[in-house]
N, C-alpha and C positions, 0 to 999 in steps of 0.2 A: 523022618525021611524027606517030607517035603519041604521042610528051609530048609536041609542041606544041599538037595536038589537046585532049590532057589540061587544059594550063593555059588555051587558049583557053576552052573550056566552064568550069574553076572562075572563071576572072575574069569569064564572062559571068553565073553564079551569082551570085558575090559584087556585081558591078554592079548587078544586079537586085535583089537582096537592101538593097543600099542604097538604095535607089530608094523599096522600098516602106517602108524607115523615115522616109526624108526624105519620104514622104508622110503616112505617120500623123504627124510630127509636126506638120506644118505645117497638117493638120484640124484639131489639137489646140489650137493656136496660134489658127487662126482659129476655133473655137468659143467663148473665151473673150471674158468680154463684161465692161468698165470699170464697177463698180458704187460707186455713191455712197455712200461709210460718217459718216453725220450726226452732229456732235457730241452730246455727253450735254446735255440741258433746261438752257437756262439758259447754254450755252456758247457761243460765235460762231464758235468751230472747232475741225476735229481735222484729225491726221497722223497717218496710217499708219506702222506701223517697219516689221513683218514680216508675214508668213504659212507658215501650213505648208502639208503637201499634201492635209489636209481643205479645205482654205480659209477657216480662221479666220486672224485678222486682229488684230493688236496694235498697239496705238500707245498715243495721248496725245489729249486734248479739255480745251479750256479759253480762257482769253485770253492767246495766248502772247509778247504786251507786255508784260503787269503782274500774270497771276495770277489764280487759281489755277489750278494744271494736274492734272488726272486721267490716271490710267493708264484705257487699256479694251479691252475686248475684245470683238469683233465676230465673231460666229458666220455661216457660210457663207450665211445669209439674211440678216445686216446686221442681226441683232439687235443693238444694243450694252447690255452689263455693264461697271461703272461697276468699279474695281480699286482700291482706296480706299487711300491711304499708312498707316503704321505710326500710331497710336497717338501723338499730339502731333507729328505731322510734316504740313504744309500738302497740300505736292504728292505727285503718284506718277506715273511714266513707266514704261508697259510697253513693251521692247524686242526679246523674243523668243519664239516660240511652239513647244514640239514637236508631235512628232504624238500626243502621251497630251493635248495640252490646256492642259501647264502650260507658264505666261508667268513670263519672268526681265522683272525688270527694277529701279529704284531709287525709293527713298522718302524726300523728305526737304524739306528747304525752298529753293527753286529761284529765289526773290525777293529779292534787297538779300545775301543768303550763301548760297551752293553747301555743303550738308553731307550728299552722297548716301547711302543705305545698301542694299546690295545686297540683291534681296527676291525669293520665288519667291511667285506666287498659284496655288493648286491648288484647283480649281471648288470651290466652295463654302465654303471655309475661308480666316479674314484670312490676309493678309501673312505669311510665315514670314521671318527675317534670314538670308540665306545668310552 
């Protein structure tokens, strides 16, 4: 009687225990609110890629028919910065964000010939070629 006692009270800990994670997360869940990230001036739309867990925001904004397309990055207030391709290259697609800030992602001409080039932007400074 006394280990079943035993396991009865740890599985009732542990049930509990789980209970109140699948409650913090589901506050968590519901706290989050769908926030509108507006293309850069001048563009008719953007797509989100990624986010990290500041809640910055990476993608793409432009005409994505015919061109041109911009990389950008949208900061946890929906600021967007504009990620601007390589140096004689049209377009840039930012694709992913960590948690230091820096976005991967490719530069290159995305209209009439695909010639990607893989690029890291680190705030403040052009396009690096990974």
């Amino acid at each position: 009687m006394h280990n079943s006692s035993k396991i009865s009270t740890t599985t009732a800990s542990l049930a509990m225990i789980l209970f109140a994670v699948a409650l913090l997360f589901s506050a968590k869940a519901e706290a989050q609110v769908a926030k509108e990230l507006p293309p850069l001036a001048g563009d008719n739309e953007s797509r989100a890629s990624a986010i990290n867990g500041r809640g910055d925001v990476v993608g793409s904004s432009g005409n994505f028919a015919k061109g041109p397309v911009t990389g950008v990055h949208w900061d946890r207030k929906g600021k967007a910065t504009a990620l601007l391709p390589l140096a004689g290259h049209a377009d840039s697609q930012a694709l992913a964000i960590n948690g230091k800030g820096q976005v991967a992602g490719n530069s290159g001409f995305f209209f009439g010939f695909y010639e990607p080039t893989a690029v890291v932007w680190v705030e403040g400074q052009p396009p690096r070629v990974l």
